[in-house]
N, C-alpha and C positions, 0 to 999 in steps of 0.2 A: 518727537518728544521721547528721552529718553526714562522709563521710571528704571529705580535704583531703592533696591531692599536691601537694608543692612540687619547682619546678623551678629551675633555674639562670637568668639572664639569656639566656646563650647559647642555650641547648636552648629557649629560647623563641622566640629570634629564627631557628632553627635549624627550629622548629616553622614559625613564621610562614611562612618562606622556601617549605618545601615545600606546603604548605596553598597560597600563591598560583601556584605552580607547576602544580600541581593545576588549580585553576580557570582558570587562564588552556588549559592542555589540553582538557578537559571544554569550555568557550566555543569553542574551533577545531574540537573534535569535534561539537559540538552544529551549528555554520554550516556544516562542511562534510554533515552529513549531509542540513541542510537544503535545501542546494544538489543533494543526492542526487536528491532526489524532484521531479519534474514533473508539471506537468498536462499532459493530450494535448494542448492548444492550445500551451504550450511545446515541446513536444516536435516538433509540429509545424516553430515557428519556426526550431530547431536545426536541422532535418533540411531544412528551408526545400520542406514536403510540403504540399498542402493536405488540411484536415482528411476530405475525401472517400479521398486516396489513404492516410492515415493508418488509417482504418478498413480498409480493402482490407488494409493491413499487418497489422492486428489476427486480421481473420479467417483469413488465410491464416499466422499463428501466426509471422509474420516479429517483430511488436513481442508483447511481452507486456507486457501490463497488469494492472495489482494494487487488486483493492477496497480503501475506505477504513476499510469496516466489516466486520464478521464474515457478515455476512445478501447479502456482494456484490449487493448494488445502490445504485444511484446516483454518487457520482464514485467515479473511479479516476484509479491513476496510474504514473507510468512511471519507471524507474529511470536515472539518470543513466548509470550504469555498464554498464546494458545496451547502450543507442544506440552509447554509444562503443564497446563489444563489435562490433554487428553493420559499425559504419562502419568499424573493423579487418579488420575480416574480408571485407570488400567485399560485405557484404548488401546496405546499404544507401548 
């Protein structure tokens, strides 16, 4: 059994309008969060650190870094939002 809703011309374009709306959101959400997450070597260049003083940061718990996997090992990564956190704040 088939059901079958009909809509108006408007309510459709009305549909359409918000549905791109939508996505065009979701697409700025999706680049901006991508732009969130750094590798340590980026993170590095930001901070303009080399990757030696970058770990010194790590251990003494100044940067924190986030596994990629559940099992934390192998890469990780860095939050955009934090860096700019501690460069506010004069940590870094």
């Amino acid at each position: 059994m088939e059901n079958n809703i009909t809509v108006s011309a408007k309510e459709w374009r009305e549909a359409q309008s918000i549905w791109m709306r939508i996505e065009e959101k979701l697409s700025k959400l999706l680049e901006e969060k991508e732009n969130e997450i750094l590798t340590p070597s980026e993170a590095c260049k930001i901070l303009r650190i080399s990757r030696s003083t970058y770990q010194r940061y790590v251990q003494n718990g100044i940067i924190e870094q986030h596994p990629f996997n559940e099992q934390k090992q192998g890469k990780v990564f860095v939050l955009r939002s934090s860096l700019n956190k501690l460069i506010e704040e004069g940590r870094l």
